[in-house]
Backbone as a ProteinNet text record, in pm:
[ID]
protein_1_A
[PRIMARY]
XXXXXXXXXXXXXXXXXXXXXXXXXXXXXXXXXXXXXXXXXXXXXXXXXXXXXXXXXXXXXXXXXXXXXXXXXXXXXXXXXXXXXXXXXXXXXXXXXXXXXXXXXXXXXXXXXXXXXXXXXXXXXXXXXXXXXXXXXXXXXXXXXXXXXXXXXXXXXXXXXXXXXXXXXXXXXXXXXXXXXXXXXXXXXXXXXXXXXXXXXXXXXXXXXXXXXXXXXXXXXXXXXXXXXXXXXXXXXXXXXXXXXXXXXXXXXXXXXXXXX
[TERTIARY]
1284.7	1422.1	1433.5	1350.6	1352.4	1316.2	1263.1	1289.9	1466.9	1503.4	1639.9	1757.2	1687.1	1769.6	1781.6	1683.7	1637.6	1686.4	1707.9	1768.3	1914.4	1956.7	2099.7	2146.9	2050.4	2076.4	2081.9	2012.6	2026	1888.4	1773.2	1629.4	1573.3	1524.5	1498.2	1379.6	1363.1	1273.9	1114	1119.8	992.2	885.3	946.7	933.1	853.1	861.6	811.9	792.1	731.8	686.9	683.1	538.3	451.2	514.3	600.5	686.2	797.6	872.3	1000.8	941.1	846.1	817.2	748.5	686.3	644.4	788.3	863	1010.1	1039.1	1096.2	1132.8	1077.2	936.8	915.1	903.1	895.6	921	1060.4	1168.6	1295.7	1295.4	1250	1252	1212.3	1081.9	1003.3	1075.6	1125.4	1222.1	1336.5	1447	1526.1	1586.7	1445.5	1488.1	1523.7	1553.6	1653.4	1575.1	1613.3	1529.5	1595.5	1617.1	1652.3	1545.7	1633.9	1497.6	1536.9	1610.8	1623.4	1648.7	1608.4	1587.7	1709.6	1795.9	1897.4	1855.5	1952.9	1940.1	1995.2	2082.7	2077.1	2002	1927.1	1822	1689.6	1656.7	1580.5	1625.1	1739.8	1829.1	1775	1827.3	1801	1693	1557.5	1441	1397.2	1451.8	1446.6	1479.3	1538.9	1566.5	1521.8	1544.1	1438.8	1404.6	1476.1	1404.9	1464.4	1328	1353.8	1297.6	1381.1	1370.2	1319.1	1205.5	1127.1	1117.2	1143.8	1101.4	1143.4	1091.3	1111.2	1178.4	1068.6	1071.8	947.8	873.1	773.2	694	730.8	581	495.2	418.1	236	147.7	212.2	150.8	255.8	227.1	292	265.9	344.6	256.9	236.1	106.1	112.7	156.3	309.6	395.7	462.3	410.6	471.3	487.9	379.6	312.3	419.6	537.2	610.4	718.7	737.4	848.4	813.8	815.3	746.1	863.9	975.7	1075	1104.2	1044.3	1027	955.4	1077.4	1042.6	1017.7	1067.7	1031.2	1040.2	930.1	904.5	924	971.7	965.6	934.4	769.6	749.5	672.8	774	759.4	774.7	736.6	708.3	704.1	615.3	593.3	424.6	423.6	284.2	131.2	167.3	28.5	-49.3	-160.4	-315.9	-394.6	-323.9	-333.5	-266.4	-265.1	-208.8	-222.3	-199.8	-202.9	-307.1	-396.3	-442.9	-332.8	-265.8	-123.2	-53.5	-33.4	49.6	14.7	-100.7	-115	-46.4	45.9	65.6	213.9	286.8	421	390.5	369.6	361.9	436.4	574.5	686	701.7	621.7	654.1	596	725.6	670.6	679.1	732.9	713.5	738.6	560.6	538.6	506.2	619.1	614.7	593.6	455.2	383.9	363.5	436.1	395.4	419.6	359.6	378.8	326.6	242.1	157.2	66.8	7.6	-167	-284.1	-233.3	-319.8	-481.7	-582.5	-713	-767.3	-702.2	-770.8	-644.8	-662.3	-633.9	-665.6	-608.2	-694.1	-708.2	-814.1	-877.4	-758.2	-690	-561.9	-445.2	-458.2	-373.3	-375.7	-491.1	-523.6	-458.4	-401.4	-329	-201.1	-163.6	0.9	33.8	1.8	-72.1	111	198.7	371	348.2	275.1	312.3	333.7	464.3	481.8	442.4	449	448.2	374.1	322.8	256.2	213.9	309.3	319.8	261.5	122.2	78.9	-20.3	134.2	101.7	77.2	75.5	62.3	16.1	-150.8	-198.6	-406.4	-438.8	-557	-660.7	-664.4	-739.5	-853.3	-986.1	-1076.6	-1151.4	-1114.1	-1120.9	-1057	-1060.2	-974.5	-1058.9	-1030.7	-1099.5	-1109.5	-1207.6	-1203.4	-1105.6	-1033	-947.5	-817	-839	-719.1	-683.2	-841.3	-813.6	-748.3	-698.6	-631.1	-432.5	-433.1	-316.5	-288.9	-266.4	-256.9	-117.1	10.6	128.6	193.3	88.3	107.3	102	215.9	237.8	272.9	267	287.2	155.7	139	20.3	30.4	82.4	72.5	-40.4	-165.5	-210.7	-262.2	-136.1	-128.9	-136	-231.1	-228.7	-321.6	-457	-499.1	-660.6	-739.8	-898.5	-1008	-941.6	-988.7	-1106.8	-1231.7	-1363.4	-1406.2	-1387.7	-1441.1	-1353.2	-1337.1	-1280.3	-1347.5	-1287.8	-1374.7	-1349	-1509.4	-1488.9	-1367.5	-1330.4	-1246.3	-1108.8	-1114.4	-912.9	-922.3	-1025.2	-1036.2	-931.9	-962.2	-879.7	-717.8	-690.4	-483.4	-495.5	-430.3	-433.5	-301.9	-187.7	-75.7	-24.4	-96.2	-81.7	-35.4	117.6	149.9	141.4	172.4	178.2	64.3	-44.4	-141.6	-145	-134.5	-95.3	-241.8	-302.5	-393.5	-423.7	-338.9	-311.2	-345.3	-405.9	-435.8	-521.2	-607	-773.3	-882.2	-996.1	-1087.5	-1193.9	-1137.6	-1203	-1330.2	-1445.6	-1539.4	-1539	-1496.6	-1547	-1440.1	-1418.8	-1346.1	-1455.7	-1429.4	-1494.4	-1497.2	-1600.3	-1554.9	-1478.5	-1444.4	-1323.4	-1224.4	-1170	-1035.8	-1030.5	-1090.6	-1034.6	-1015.5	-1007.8	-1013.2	-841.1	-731.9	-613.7	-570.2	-538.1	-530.3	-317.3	-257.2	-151.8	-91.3	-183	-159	-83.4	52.7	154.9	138.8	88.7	75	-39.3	-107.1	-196.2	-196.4	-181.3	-146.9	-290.9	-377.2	-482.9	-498.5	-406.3	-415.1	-449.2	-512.9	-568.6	-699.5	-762.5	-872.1	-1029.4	-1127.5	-1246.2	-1340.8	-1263.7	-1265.8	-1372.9	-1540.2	-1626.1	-1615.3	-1578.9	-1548.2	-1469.6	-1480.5	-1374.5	-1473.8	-1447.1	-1536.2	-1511.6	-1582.6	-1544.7	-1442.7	-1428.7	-1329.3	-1209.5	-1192.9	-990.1	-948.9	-1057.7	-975.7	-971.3	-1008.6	-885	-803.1	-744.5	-580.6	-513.2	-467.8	-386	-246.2	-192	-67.7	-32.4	-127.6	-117.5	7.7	122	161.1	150.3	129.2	102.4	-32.2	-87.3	-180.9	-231.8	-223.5	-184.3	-338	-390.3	-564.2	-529.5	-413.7	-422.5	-516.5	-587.9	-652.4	-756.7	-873.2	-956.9	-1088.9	-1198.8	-1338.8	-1352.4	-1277.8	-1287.1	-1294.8	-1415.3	-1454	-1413.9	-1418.4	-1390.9	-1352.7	-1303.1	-1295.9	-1354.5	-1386.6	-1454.9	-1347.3	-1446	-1410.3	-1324.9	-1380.3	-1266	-1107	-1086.7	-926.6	-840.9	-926	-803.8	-796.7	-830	-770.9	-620.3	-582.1	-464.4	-359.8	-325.4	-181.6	-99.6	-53.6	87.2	63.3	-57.1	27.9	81.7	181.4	288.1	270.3	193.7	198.5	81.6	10.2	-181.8	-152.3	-206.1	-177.7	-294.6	-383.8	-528.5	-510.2	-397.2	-370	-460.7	-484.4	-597.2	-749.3	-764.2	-919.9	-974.6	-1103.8	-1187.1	-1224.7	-1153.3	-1156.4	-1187.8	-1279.8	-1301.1	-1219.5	-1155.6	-1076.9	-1097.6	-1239.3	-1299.7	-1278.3	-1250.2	-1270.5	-1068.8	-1027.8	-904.2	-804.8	-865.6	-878.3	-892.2	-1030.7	-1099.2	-962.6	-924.3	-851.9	-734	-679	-547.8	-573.3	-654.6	-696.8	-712.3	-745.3	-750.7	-597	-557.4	-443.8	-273.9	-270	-204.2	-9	8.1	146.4	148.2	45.1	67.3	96.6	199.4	259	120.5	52.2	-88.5	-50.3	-79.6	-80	-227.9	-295.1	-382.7	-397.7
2342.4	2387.9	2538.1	2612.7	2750.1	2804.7	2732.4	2719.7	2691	2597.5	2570.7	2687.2	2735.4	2865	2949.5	2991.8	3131.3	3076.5	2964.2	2899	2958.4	2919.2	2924.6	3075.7	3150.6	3293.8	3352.4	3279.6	3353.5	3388.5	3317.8	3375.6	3351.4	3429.3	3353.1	3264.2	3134	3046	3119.4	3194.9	3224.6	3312.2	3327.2	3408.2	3294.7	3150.7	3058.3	2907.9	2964.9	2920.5	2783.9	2766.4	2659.4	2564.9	2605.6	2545.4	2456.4	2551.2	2481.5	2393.3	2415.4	2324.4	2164.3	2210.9	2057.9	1988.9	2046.1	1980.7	1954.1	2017.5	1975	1809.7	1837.4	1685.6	1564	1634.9	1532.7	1486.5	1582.4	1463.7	1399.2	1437.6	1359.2	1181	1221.9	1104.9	1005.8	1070.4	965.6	928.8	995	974.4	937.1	948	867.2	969.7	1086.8	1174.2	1238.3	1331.4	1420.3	1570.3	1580.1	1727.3	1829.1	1975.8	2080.6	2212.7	2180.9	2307.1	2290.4	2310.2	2253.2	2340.8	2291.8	2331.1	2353.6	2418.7	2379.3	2312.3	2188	2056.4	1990.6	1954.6	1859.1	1935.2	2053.6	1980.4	1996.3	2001.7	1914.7	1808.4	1719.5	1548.1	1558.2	1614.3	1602.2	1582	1632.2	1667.6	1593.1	1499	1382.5	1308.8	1281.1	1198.8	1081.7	1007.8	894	869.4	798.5	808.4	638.8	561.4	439.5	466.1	381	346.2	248.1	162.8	6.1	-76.8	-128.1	-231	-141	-35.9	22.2	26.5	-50.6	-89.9	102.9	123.5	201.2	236.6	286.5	199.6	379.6	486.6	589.5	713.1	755.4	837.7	974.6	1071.5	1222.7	1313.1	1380.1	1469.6	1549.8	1586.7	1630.8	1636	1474.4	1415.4	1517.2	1589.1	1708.8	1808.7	1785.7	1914.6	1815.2	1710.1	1651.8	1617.8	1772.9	1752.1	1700.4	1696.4	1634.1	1479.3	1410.1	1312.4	1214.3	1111.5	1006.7	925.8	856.7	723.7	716.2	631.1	655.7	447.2	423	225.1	259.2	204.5	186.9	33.4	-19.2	-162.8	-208.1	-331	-411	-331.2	-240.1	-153.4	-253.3	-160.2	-189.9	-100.3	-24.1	91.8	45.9	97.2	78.8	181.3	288.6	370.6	472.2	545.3	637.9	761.8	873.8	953.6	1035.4	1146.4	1193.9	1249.5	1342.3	1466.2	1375.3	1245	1202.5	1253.7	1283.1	1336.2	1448.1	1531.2	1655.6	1639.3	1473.9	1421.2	1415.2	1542.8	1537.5	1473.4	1440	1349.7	1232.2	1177.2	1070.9	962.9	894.1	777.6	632.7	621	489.5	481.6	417	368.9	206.4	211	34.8	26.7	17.4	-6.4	-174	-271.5	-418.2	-456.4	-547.7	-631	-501	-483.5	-345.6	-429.4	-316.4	-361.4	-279.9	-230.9	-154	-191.8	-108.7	-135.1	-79.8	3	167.7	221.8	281.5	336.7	488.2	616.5	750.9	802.8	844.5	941.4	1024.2	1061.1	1138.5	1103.6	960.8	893.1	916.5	972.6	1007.4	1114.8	1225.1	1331	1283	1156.6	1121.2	1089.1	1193	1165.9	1126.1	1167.5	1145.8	989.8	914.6	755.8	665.4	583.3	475.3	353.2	325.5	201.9	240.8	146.1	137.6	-32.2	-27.9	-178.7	-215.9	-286.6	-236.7	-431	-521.8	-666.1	-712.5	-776	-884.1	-742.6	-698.1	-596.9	-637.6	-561.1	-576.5	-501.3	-468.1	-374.1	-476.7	-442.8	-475.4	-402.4	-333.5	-248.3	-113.3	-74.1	57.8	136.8	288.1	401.6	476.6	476.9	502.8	613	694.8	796.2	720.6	615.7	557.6	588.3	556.2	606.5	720.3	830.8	902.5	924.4	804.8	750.2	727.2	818.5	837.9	760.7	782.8	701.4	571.8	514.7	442.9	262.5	238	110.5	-7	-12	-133.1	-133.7	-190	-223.9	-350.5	-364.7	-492.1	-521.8	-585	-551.1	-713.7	-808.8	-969.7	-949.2	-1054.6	-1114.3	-988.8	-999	-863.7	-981.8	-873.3	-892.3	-835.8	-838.3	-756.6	-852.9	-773.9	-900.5	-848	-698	-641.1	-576.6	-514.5	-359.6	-277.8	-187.9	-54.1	9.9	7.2	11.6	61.8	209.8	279.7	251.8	111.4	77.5	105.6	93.3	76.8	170.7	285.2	376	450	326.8	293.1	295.3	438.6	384.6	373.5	369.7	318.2	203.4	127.6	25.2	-87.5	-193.2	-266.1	-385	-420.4	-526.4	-476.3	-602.5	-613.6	-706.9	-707.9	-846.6	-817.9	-914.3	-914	-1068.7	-1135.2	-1270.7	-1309	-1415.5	-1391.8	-1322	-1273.1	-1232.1	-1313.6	-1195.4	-1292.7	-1252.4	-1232.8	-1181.5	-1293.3	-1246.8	-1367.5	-1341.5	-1195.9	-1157.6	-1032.2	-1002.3	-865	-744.1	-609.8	-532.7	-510.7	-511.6	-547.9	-427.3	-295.5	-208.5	-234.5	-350.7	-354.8	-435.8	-425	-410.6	-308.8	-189.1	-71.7	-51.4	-145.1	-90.1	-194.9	-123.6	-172.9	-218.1	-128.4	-146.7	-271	-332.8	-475.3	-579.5	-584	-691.4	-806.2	-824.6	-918.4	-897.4	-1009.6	-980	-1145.6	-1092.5	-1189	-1229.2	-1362.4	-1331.9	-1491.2	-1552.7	-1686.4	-1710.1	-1738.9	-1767	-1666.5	-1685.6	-1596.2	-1694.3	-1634.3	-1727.2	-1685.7	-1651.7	-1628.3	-1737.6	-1704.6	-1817.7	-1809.7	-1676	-1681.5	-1514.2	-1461	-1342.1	-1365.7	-1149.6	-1094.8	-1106.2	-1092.5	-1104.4	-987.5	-865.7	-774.5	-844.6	-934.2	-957.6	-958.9	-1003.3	-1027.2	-882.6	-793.5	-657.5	-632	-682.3	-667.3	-715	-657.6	-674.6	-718.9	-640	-647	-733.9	-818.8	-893.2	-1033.5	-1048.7	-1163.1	-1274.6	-1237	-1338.9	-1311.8	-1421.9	-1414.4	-1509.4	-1495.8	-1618.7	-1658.6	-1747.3	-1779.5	-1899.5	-1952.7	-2091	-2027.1	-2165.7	-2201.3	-2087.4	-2061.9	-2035.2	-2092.8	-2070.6	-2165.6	-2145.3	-2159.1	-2122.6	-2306.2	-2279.3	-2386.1	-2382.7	-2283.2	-2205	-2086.8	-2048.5	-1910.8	-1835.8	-1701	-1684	-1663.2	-1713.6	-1718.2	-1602.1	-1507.7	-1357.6	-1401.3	-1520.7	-1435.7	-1527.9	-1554.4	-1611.8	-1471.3	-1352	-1272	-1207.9	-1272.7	-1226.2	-1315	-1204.6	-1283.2	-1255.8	-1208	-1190.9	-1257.6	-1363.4	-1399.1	-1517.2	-1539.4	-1618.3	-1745.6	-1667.9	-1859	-1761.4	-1875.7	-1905.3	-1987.4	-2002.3	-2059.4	-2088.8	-2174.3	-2265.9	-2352.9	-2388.9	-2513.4	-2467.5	-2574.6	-2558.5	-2521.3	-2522.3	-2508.1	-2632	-2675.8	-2740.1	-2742.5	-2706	-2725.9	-2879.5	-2867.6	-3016.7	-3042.4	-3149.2	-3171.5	-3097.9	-3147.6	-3077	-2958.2	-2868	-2739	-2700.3	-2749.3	-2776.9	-2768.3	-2856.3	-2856.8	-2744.5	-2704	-2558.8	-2444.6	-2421	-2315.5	-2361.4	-2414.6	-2477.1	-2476.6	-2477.9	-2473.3	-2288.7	-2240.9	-2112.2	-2019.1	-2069.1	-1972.4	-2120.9	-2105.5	-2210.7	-2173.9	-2081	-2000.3	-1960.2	-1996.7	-2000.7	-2147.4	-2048	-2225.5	-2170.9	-2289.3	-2327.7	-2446.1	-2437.6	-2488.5	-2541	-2684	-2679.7	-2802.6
636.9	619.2	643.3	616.3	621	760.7	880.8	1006.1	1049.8	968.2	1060.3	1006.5	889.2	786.8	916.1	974.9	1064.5	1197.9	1268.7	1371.5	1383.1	1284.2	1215.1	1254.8	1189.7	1144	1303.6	1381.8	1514.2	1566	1475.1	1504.9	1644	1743.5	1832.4	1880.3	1951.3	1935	1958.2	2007.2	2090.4	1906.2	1809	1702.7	1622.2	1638.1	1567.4	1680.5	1796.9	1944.2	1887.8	1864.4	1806.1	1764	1626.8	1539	1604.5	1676.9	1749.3	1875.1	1915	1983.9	1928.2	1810.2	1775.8	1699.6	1628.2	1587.5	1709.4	1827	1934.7	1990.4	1978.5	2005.3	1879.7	1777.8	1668.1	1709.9	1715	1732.1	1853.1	1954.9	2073.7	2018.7	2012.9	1932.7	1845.9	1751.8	1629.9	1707.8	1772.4	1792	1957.5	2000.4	2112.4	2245.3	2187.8	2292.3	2397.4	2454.7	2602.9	2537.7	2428.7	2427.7	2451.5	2574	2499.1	2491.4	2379.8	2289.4	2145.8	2053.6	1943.2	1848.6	1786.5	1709.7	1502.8	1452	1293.2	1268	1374.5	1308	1361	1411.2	1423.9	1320.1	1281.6	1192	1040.7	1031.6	885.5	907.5	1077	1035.8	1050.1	1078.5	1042.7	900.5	847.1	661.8	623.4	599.2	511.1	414	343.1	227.5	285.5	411.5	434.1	653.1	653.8	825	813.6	906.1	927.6	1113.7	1119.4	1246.4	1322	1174	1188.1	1347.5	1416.4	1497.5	1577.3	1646.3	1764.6	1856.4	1871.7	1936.1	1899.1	1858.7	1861.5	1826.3	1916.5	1933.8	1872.8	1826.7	1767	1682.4	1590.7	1536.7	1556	1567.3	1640.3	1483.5	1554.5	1449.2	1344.5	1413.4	1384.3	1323.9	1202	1131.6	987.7	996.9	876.5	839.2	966.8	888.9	804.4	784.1	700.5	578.7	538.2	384.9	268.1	310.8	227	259.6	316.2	357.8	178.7	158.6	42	102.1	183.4	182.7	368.2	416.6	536.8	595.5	697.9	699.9	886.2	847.2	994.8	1023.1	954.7	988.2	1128.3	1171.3	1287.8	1407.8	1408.1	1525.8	1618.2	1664.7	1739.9	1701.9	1577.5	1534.1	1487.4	1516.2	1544.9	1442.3	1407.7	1302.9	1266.9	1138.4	1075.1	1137.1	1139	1200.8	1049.1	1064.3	942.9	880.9	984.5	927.9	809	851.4	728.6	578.1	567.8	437.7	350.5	492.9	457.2	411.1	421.2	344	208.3	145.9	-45.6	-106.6	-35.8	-124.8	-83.5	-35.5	8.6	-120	-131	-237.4	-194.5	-103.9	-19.4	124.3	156.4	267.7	315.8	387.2	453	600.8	628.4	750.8	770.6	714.5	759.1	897.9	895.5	1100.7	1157	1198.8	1253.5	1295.7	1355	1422.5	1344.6	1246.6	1159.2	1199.1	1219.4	1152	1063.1	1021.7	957.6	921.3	793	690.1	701.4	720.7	729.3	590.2	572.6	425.3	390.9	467.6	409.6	328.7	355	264	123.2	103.2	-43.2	-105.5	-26.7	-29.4	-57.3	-79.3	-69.7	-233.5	-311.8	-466.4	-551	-426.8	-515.2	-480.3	-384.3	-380	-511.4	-442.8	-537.2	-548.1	-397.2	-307.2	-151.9	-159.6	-19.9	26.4	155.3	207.2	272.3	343.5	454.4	488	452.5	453.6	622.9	655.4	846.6	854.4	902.9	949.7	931.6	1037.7	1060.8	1004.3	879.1	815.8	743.2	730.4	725.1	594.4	544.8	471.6	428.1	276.2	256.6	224.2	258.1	215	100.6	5	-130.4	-194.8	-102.8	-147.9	-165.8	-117	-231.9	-346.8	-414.4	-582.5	-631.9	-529.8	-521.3	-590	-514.6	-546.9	-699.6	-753.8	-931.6	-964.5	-880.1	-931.5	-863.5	-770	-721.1	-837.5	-780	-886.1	-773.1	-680.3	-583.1	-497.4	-495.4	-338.7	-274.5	-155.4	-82.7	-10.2	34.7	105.4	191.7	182.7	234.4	367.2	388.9	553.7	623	602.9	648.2	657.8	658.9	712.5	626.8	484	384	360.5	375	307.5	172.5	118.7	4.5	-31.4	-141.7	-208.5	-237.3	-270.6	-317.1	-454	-489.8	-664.5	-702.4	-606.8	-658.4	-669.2	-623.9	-670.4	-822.9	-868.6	-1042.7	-1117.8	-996	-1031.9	-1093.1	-986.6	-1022.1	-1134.4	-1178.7	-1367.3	-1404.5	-1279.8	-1306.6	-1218.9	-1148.6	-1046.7	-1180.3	-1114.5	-1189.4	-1090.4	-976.2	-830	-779.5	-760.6	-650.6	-653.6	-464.9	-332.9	-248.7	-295.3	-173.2	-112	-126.8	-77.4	75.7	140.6	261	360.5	243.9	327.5	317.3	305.2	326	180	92.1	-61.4	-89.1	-150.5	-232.4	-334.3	-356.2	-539.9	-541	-617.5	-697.9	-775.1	-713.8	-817.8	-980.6	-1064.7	-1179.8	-1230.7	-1100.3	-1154	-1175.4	-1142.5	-1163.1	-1292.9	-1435.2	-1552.5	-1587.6	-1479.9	-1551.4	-1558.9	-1456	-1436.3	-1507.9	-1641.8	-1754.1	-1714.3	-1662.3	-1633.9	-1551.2	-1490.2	-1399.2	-1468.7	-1401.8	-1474.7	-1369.2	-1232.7	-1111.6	-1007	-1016.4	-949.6	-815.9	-710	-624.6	-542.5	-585.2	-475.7	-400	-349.7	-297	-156	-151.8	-12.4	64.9	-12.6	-7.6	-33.7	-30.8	-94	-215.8	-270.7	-411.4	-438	-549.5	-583.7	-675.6	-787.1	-918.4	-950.4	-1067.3	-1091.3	-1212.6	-1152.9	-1298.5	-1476.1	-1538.4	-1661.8	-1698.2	-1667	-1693.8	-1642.2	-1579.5	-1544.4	-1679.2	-1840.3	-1941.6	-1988.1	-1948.6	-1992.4	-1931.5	-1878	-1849.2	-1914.8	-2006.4	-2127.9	-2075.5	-2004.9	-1948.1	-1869.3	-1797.9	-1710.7	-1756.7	-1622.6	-1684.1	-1579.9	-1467.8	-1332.5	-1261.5	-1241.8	-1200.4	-1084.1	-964.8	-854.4	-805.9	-769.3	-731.8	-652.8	-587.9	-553.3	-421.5	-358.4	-229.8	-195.4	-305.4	-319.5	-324.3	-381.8	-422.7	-554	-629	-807	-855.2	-938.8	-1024.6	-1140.9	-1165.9	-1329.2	-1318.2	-1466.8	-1474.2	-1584.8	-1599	-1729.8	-1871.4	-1950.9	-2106.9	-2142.1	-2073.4	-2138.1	-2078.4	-2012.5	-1959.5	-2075.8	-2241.3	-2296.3	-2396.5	-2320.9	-2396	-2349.2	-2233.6	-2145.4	-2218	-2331.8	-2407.3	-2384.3	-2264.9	-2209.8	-2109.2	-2063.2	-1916.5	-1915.9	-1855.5	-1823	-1722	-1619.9	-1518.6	-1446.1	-1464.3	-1383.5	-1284.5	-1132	-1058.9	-968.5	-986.5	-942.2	-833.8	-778.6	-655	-573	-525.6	-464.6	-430.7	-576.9	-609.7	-672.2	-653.3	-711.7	-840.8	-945.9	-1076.2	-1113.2	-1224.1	-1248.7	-1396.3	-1388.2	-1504.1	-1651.9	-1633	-1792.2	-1813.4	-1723.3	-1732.2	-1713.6	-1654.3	-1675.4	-1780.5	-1857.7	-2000.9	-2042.9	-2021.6	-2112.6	-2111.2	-1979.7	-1962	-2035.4	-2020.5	-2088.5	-2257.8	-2297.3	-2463.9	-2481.7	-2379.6	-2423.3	-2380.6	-2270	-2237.1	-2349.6	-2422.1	-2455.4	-2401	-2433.8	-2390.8	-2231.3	-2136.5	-2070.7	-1952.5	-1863.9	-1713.6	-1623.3	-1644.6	-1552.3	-1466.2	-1295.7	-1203.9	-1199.5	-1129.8	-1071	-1001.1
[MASK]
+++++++++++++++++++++++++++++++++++++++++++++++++++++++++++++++++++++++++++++++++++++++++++++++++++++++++++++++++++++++++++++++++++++++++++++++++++++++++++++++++++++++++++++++++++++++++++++++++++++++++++++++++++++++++++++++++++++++++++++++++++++++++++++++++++++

């Protein structure tokens, strides 16, 4: 903003070269246009608390992205990207990002820098894994991360110590780190369609927990600690190999809870 202040005032471009030239092509970029001379209203509409992308086929984001530090909420849904740009890190306000229907493979370490996040969407995408600076993400309370290529996690999701939604539905999971009893805050935890063989004994510290989704997994059982989850509400087993007896078991321990199986 204090670029388009000095625009305004009459500053001339050549005084902040660099600058006016990468805004210059940032709006080109967002908005489609061939301008080249860069005004103090275009980067007002640079500034915005929120820029919609979504379902513009495109296949990279420019660097440039670093100067929209007033930037909340960013939707670069059903594009064609392959990855994040690192600069994104340098959006401090950004509290929600919705990258779904992408070609994602990779996640950049900078994401960790996005410490105002609330939400981060990043479902139908090809990521194979996340980068431990996630744990970064101190106010983050949503995580989608369905329909992806996820085979492991990383201890450090443990970290979300305010994460309330986790979607990881539709990969390729066998086990869970036993960090995640550490996010004591978990009201939903979405993991169906995955190959889940069992779940650690910490899921029963999640106190808070009230949904808990596992259909079309490899779960036989589950452990004894999760009849300490007295708030949860509906357990959901379809599609697993549970043997009656054990069926039973769970149902004697979660009694207040709607169990599927």
């Amino acid at each position: 903003m204090r670029l388009a202040l000095e625009i305004a005032k009459g500053a001339k471009d050549d005084e902040y070269a660099q600058i006016v030239a990468d805004y210059l092509a940032l709006y080109n970029f967002f908005f489609g246009t061939n301008i080249h001379h860069i005004e103090a209203k275009h980067i007002v509409d640079l500034n915005q608390p929120s820029l919609n992308l979504s379902y513009r086929r495109i296949s990279n984001i420019p660097a440039q992205i670093k100067y929209l530090e007033a930037l909340v909420l960013l939707d670069l849904d059903g594009n064609n990207l392959e990855a994040l740009p690192q600069e994104l890190g340098n959006c401090y306000s950004l509290r929600k990002l919705w990258a779904n229907k992408n070609q994602l493979n990779t996640i950049p370490e900078g994401i960790g820098d996005l410490t105002a996040l609330e939400e981060l969407w990043l479902w139908h995408n090809l990521l194979a894994e996340l980068p431990k600076e996630i744990a970064n993400l101190q106010n983050l309370r949503l995580l989608n991360l369905e329909n992806n290529l996820l085979l492991a996690l990383p201890a450090s999701l443990g970290q979300l110590g305010k994460l309330q939604k986790l979607s990881l539905g539709y990969n390729y999971l066998t086990c869970l780190p036993q960090e995640v009893g550490n996010i004591t805050s978990l009201k939903q935890i979405n993991l169906s369609y995955n190959q889940l063989v069992h779940l650690p004994k910490e899921i029963g510290l999640l106190q808070n927990l009230e949904g808990l989704f596992l259909s079309h997994n490899r779960l036989t059982t589950l452990p004894k600690e999760i009849r300490a989850l007295k708030k949860l509400k509906h357990l959901n087993l379809t599609g697993n190999a549970v043997p009656r007896q054990e069926q039973r078991k769970i149902a004697q321990w979660l009694p207040n809870c709607y169990i599927t199986f």
